[in-house]
Biopython code that builds the backbone (N, CA, C, O; Angstrom):
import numpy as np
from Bio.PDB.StructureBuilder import StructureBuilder

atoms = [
    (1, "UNK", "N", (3.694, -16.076, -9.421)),
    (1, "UNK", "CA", (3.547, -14.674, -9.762)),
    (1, "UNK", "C", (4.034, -13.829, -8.590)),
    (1, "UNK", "O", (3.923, -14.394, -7.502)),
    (2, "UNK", "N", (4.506, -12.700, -8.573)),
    (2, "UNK", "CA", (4.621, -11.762, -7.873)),
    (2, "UNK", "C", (4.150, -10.891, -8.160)),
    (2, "UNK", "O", (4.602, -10.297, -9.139)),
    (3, "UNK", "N", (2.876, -10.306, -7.383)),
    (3, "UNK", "CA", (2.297, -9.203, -7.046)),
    (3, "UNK", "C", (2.977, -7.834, -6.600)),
    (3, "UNK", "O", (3.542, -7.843, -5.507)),
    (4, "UNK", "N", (2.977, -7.009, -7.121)),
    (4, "UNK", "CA", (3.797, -5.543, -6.581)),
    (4, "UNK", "C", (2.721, -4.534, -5.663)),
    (4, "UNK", "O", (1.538, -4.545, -6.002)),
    (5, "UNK", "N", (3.070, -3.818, -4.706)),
    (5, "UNK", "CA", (2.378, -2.824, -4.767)),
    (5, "UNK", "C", (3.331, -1.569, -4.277)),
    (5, "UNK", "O", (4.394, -1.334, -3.701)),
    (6, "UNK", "N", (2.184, -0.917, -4.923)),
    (6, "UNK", "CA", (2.816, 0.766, -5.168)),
    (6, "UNK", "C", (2.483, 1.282, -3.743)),
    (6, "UNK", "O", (1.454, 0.707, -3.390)),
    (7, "UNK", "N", (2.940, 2.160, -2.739)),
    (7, "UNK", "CA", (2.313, 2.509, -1.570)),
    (7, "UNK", "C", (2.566, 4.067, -1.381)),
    (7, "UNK", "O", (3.607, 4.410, -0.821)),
    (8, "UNK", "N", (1.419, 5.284, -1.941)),
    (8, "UNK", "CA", (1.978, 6.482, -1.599)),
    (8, "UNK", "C", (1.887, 7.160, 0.024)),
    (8, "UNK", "O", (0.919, 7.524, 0.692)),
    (9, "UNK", "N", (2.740, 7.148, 0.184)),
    (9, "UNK", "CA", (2.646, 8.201, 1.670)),
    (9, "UNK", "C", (3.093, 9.216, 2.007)),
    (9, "UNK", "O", (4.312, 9.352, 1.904)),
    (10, "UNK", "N", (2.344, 10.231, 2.496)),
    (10, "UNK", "CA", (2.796, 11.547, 2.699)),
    (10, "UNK", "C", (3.859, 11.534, 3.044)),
    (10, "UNK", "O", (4.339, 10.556, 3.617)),
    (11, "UNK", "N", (4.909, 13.253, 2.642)),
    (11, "UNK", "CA", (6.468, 13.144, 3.047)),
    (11, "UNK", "C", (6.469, 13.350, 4.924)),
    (11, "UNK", "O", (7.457, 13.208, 5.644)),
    (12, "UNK", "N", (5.451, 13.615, 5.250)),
    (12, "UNK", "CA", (5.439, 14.114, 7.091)),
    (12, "UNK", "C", (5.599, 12.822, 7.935)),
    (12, "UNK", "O", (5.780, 12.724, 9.148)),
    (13, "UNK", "N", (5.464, 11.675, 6.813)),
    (13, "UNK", "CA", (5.231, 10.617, 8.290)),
    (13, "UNK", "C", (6.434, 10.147, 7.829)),
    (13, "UNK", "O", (7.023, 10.332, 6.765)),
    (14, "UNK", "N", (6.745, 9.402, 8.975)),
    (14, "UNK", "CA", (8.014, 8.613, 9.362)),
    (14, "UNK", "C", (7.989, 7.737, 8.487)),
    (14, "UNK", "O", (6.960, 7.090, 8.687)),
    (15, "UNK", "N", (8.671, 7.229, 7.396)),
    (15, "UNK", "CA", (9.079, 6.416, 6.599)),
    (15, "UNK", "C", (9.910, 4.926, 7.061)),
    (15, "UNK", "O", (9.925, 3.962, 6.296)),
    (16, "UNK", "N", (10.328, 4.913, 7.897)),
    (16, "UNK", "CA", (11.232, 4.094, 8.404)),
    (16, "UNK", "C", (9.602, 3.148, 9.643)),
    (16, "UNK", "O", (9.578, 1.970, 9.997)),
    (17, "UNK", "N", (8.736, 4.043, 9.900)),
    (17, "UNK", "CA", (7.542, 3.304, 10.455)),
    (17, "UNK", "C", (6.794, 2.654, 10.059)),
    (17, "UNK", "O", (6.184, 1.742, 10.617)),
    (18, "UNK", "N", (6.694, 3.291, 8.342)),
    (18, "UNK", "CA", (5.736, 3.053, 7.358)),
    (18, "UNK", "C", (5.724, 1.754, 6.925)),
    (18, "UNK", "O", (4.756, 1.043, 6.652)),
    (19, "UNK", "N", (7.308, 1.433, 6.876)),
    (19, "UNK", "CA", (7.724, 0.170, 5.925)),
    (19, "UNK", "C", (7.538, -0.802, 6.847)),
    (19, "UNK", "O", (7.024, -1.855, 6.470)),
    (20, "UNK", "N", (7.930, -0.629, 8.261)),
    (20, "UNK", "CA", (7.821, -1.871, 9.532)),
    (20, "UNK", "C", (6.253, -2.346, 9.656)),
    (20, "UNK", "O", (5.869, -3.487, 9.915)),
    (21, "UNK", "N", (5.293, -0.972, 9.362)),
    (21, "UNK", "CA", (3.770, -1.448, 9.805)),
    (21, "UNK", "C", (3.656, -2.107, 8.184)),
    (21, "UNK", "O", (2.676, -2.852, 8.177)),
    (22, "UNK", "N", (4.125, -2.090, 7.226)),
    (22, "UNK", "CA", (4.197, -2.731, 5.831)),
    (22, "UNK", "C", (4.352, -3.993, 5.901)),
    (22, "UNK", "O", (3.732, -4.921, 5.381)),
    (23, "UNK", "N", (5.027, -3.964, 6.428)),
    (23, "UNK", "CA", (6.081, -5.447, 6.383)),
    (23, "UNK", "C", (5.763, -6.169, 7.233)),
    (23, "UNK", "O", (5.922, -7.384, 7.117)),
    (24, "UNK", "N", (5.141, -5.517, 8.488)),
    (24, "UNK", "CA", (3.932, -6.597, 9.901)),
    (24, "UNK", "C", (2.840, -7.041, 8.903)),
    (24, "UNK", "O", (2.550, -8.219, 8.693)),
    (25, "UNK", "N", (2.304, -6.048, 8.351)),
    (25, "UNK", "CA", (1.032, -6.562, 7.808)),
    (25, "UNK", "C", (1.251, -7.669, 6.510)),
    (25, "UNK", "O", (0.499, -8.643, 6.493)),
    (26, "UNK", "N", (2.034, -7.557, 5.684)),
    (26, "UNK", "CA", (2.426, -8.676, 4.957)),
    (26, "UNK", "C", (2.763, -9.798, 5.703)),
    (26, "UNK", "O", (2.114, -10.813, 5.449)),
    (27, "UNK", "N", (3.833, -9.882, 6.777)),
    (27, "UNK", "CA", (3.852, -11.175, 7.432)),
    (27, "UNK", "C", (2.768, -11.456, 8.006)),
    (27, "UNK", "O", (2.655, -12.678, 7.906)),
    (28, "UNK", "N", (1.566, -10.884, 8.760)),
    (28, "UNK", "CA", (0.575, -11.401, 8.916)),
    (28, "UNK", "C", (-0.324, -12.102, 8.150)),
    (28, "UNK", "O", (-0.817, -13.214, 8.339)),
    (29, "UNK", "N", (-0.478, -11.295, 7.244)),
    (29, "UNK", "CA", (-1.352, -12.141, 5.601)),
    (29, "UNK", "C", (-0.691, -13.609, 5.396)),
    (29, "UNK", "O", (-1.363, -14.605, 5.129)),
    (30, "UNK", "N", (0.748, -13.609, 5.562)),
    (30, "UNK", "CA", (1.576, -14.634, 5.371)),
    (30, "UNK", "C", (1.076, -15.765, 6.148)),
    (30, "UNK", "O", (1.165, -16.855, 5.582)),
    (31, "UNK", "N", (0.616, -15.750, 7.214)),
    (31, "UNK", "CA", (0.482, -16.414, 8.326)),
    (31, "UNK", "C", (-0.801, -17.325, 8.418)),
    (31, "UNK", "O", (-1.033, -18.456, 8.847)),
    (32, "UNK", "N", (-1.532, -16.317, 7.819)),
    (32, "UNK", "CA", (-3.286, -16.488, 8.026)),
    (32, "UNK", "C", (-3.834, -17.302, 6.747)),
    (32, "UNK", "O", (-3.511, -17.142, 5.570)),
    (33, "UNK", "N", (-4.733, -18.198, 7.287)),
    (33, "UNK", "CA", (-5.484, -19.090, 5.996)),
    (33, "UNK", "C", (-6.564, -17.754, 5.631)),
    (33, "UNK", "O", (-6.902, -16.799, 6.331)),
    (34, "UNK", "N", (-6.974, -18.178, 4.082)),
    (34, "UNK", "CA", (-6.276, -18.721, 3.319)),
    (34, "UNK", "C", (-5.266, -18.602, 1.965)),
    (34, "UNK", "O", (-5.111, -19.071, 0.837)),
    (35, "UNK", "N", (-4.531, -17.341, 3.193)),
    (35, "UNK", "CA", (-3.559, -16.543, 2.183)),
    (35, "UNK", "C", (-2.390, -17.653, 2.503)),
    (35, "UNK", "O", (-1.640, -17.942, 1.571)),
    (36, "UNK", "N", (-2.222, -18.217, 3.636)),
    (36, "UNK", "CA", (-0.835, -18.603, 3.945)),
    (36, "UNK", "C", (-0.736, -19.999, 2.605)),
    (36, "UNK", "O", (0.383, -20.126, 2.109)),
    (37, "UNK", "N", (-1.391, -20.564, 2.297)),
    (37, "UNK", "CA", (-1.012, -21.417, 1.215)),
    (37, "UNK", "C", (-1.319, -20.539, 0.080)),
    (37, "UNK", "O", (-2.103, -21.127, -0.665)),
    (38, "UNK", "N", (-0.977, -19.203, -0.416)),
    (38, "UNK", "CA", (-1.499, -19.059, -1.797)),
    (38, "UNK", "C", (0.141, -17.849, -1.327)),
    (38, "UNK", "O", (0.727, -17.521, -2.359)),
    (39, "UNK", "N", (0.555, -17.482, -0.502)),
    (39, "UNK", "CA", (2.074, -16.875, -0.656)),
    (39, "UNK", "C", (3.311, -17.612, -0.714)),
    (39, "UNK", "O", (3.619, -18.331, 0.237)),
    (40, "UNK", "N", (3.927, -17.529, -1.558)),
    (40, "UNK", "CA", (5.028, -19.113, -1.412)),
    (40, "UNK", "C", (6.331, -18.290, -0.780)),
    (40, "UNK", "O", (7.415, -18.873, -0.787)),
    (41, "UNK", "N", (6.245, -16.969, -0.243)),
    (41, "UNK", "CA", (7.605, -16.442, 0.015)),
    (41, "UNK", "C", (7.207, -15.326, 1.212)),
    (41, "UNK", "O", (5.989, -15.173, 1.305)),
    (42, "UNK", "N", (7.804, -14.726, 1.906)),
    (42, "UNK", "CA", (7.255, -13.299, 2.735)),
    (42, "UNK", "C", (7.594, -12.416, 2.127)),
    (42, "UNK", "O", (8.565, -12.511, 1.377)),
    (43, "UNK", "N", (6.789, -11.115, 2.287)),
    (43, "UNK", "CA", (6.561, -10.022, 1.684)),
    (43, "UNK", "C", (8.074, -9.473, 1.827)),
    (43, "UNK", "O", (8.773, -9.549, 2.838)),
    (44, "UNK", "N", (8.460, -8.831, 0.425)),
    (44, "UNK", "CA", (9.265, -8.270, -0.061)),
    (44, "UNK", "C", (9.216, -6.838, 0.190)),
    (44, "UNK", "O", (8.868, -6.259, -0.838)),
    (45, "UNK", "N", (9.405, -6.138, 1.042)),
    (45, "UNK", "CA", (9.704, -4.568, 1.446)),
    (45, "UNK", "C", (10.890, -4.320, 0.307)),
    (45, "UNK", "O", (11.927, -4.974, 0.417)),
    (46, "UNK", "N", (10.754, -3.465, -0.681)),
    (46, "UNK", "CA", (11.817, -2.971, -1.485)),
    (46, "UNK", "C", (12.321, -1.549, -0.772)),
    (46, "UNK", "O", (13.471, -1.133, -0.915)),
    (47, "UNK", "N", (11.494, -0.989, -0.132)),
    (47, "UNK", "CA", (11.161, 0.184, 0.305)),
    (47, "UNK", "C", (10.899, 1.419, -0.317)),
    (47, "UNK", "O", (9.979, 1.325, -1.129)),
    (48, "UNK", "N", (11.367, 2.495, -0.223)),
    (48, "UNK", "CA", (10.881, 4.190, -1.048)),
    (48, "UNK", "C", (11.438, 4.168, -2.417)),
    (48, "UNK", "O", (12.636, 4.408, -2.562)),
    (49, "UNK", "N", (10.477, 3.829, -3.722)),
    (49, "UNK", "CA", (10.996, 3.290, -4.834)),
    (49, "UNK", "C", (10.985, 4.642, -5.850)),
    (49, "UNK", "O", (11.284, 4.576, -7.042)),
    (50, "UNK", "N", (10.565, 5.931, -5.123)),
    (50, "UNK", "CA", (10.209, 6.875, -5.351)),
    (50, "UNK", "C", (9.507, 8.585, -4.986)),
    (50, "UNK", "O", (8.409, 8.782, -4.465)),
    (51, "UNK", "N", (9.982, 9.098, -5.200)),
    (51, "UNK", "CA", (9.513, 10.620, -4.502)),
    (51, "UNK", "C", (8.555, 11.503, -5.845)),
    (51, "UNK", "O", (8.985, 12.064, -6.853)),
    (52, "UNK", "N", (7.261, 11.349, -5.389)),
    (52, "UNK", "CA", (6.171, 11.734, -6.403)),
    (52, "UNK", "C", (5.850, 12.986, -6.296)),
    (52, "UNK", "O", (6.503, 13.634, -5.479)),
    (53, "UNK", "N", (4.919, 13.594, -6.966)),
    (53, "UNK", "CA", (4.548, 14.815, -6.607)),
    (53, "UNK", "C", (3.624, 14.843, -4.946)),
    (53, "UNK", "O", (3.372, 15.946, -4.461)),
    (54, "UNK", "N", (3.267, 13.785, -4.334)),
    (54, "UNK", "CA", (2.043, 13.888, -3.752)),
    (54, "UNK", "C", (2.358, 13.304, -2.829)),
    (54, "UNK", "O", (1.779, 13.611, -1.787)),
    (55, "UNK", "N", (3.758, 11.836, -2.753)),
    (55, "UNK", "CA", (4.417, 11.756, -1.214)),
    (55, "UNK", "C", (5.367, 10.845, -2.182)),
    (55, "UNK", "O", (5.519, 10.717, -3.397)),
    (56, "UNK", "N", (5.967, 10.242, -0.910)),
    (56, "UNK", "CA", (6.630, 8.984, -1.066)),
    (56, "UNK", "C", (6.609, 7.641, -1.554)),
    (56, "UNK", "O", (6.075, 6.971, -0.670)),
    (57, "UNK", "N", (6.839, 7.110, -2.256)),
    (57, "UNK", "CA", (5.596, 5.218, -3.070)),
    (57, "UNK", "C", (6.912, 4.636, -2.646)),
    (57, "UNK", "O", (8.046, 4.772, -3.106)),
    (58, "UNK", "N", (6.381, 3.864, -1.514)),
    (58, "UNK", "CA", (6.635, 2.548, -1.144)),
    (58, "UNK", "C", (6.552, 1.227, -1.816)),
    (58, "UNK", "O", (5.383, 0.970, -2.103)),
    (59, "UNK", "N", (7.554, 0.124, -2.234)),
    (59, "UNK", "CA", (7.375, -0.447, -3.362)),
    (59, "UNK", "C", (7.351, -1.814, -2.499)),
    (59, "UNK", "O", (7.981, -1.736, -1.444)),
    (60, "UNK", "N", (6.740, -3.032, -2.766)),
    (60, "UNK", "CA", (6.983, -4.326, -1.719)),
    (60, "UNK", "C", (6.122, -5.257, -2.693)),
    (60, "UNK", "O", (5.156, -4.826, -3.323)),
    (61, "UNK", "N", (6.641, -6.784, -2.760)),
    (61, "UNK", "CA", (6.086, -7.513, -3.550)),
    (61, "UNK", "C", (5.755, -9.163, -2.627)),
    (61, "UNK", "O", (6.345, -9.786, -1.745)),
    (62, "UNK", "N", (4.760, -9.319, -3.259)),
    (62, "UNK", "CA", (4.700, -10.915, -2.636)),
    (62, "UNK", "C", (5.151, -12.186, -4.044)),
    (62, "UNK", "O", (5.096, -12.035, -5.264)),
    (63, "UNK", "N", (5.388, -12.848, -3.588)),
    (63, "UNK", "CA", (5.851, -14.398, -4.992)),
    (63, "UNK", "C", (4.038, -15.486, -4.452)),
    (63, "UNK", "O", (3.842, -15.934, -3.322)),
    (64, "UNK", "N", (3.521, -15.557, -5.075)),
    (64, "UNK", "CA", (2.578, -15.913, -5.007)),
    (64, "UNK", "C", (2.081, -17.108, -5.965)),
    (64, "UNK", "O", (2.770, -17.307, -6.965)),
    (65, "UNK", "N", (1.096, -17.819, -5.783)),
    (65, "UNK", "CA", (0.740, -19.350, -6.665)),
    (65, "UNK", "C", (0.484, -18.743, -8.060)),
    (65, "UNK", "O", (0.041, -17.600, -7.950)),
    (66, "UNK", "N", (0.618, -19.130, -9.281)),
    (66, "UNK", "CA", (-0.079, -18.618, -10.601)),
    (66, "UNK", "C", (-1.651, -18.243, -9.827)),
    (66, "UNK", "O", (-2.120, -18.688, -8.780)),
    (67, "UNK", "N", (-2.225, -17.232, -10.823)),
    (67, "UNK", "CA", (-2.898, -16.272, -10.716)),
    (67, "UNK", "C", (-3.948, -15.978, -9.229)),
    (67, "UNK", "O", (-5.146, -15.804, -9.448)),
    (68, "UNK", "N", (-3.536, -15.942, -8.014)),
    (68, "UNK", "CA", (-3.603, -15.811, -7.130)),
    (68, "UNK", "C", (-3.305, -14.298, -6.360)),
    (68, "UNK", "O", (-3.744, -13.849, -5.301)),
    (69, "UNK", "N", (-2.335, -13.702, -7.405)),
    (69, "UNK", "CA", (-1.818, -12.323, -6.920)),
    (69, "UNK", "C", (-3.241, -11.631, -6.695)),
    (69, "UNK", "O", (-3.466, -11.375, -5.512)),
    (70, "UNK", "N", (-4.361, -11.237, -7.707)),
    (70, "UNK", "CA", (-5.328, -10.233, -7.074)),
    (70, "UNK", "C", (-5.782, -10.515, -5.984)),
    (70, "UNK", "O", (-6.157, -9.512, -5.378)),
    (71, "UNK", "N", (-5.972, -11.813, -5.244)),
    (71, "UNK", "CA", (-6.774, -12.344, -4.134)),
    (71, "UNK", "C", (-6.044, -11.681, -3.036)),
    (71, "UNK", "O", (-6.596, -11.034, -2.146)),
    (72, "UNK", "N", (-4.643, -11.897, -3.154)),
    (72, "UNK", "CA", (-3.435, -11.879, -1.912)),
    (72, "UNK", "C", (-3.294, -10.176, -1.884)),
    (72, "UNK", "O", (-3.089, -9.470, -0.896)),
    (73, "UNK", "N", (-3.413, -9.898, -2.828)),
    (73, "UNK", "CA", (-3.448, -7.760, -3.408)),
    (73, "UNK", "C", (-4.192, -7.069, -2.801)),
    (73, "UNK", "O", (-3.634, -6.005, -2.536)),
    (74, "UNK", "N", (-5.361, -7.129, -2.369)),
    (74, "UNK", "CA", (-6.405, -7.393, -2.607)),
    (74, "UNK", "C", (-6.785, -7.213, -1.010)),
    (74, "UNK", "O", (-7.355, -6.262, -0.474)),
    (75, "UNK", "N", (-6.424, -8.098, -0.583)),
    (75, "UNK", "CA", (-6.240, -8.456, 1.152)),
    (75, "UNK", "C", (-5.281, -7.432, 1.693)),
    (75, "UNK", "O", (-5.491, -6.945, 2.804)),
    (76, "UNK", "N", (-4.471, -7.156, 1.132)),
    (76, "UNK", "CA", (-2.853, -6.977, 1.316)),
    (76, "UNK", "C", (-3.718, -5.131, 1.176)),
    (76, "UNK", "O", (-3.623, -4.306, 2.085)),
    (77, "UNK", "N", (-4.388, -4.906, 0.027)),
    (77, "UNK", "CA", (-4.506, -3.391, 0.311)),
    (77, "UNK", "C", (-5.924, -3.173, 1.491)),
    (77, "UNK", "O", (-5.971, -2.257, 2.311)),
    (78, "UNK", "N", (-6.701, -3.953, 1.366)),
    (78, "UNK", "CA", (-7.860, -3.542, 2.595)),
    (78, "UNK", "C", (-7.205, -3.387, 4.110)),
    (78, "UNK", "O", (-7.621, -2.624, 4.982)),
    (79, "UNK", "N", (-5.892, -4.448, 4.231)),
    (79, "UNK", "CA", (-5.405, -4.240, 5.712)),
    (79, "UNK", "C", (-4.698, -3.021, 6.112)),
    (79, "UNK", "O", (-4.590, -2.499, 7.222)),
    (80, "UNK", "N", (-4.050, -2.538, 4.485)),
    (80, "UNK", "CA", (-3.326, -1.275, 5.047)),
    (80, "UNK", "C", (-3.889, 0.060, 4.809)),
    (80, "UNK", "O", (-3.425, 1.131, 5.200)),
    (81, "UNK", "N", (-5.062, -0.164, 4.044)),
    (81, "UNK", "CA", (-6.052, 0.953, 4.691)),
    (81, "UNK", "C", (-6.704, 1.037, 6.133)),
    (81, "UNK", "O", (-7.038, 2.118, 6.618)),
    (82, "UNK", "N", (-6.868, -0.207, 6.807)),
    (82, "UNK", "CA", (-7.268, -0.447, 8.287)),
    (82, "UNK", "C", (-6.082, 0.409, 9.113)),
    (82, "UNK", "O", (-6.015, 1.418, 9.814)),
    (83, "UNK", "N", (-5.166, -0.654, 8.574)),
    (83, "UNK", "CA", (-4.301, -0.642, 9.807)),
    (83, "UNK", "C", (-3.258, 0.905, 9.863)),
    (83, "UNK", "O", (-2.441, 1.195, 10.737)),
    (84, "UNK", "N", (-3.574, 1.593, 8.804)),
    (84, "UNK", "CA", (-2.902, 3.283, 8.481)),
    (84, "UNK", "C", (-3.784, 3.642, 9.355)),
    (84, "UNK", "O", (-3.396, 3.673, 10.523)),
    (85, "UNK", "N", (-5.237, 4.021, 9.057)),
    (85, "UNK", "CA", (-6.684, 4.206, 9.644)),
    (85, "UNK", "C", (-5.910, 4.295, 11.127)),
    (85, "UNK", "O", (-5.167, 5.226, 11.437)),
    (86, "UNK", "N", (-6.179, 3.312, 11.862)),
    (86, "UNK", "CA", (-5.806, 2.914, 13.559)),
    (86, "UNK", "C", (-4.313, 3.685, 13.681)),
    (86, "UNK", "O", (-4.017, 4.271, 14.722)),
    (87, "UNK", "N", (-3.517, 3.642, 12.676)),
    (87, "UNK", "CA", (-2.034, 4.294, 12.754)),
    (87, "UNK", "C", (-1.981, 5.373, 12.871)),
    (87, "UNK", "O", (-0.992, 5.769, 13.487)),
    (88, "UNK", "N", (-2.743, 6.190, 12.486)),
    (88, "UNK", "CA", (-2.922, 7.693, 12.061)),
    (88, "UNK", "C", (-1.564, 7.927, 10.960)),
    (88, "UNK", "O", (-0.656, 8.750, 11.083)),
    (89, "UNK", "N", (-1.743, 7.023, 9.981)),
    (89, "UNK", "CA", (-0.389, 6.937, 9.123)),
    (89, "UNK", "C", (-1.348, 7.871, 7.704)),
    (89, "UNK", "O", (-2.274, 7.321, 7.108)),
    (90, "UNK", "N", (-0.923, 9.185, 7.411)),
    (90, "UNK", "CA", (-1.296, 9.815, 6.393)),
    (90, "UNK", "C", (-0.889, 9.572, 4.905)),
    (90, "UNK", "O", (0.219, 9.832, 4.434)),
    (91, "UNK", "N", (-1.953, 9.034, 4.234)),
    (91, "UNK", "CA", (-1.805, 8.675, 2.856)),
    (91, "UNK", "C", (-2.314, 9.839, 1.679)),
    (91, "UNK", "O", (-3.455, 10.300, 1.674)),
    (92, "UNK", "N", (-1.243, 10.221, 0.683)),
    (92, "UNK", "CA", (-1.731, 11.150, -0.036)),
    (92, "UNK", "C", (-3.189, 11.323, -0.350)),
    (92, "UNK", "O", (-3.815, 10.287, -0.572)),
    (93, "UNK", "N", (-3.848, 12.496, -0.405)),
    (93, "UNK", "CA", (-4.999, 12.555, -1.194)),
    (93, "UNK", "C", (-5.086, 13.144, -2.491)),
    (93, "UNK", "O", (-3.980, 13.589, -2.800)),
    (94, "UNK", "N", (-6.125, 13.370, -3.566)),
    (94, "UNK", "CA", (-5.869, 13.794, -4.193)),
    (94, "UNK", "C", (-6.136, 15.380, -4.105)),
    (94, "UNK", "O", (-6.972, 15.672, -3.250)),
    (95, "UNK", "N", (-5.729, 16.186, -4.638)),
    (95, "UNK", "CA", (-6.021, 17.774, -4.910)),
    (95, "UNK", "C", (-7.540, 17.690, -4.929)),
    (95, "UNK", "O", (-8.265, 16.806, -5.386)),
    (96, "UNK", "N", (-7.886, 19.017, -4.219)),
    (96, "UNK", "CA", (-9.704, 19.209, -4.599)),
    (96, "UNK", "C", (-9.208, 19.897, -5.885)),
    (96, "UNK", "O", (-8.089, 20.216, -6.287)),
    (97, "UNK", "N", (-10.618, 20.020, -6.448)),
    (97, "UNK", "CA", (-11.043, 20.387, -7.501)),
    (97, "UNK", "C", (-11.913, 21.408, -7.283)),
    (97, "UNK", "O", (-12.961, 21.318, -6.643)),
    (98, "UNK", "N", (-11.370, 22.629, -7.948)),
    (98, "UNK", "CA", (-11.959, 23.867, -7.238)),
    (98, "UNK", "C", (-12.788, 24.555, -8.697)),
    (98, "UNK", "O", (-11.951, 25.108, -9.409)),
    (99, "UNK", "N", (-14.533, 24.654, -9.407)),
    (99, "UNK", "CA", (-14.569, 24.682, -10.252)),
    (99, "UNK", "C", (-15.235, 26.235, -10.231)),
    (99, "UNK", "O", (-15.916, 26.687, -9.310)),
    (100, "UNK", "N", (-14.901, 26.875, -11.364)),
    (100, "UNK", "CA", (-15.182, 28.611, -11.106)),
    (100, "UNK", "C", (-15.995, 28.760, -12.433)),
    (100, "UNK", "O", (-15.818, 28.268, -13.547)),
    (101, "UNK", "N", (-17.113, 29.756, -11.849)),
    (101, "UNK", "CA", (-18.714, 29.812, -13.178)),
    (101, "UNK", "C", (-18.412, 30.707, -13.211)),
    (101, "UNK", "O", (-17.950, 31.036, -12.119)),
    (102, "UNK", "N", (-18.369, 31.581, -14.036)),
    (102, "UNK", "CA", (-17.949, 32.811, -14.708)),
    (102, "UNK", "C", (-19.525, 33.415, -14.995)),
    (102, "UNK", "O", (-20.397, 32.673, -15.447)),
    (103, "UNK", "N", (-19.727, 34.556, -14.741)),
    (103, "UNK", "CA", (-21.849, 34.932, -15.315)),
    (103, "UNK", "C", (-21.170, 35.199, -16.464)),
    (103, "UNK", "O", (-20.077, 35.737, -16.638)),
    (104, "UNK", "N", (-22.159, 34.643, -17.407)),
    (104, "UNK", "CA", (-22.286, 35.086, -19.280)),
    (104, "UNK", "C", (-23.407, 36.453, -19.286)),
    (104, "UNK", "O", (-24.443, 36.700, -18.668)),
    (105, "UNK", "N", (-22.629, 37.144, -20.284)),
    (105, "UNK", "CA", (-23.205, 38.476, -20.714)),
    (105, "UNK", "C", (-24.131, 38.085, -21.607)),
    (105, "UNK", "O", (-24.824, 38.922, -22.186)),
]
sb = StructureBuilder()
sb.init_structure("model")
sb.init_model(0)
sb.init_chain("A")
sb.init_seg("    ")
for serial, (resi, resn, name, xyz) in enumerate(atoms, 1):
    if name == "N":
        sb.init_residue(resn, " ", resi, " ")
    sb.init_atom(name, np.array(xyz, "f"), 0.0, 1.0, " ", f" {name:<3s}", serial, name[0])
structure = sb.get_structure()
């Protein structure tokens, strides 16, 4: 199987940084038990697969054992919430929600 993931990131950060700290952190997963026997290939950086309303989606896939992709996904998104976190790498948020009470007559 190959696992995809979607990656939005704001248009302010460096894109060309985004994909290298992408693509460290997939080869690391690669590396480490007991992902390294459940990835049969290194992470696939496709790169900017798209320009959204809200940033940039980064596209990158792993080839992985039959149904193994959520485990390796999974891993693969907790590290790059860490490792953005420590990066100061800005990931879209969503819009607040701004809700307005009107007084009834």
């Amino acid at each position: 199987m190959a696992p995809s993931s979607n990656l939005s990131v704001a248009y302010t950060e460096d894109l060309d940084r985004v994909v290298a700290v992408f693509k460290g952190i997939g080869d690391e997963l690669g590396q480490e038990e007991p992902y390294r026997s459940l990835v049969l290939a290194p992470i696939e950086v496709l790169g900017v697969d798209k320009l959204a309303d809200a940033g940039a989606v980064i596209k990158a896939r792993f080839k992985t054992v039959p149904n193994q992709q959520w485990m390796v996904g999974r891993e693969m998104n907790r590290r790059i919430i860490k490792r953005f976190e420590e990066g100061k790498i800005g990931m879209p948020s969503a819009a607040p929600t701004v809700n307005v009470v009107l007084p009834c007559d």
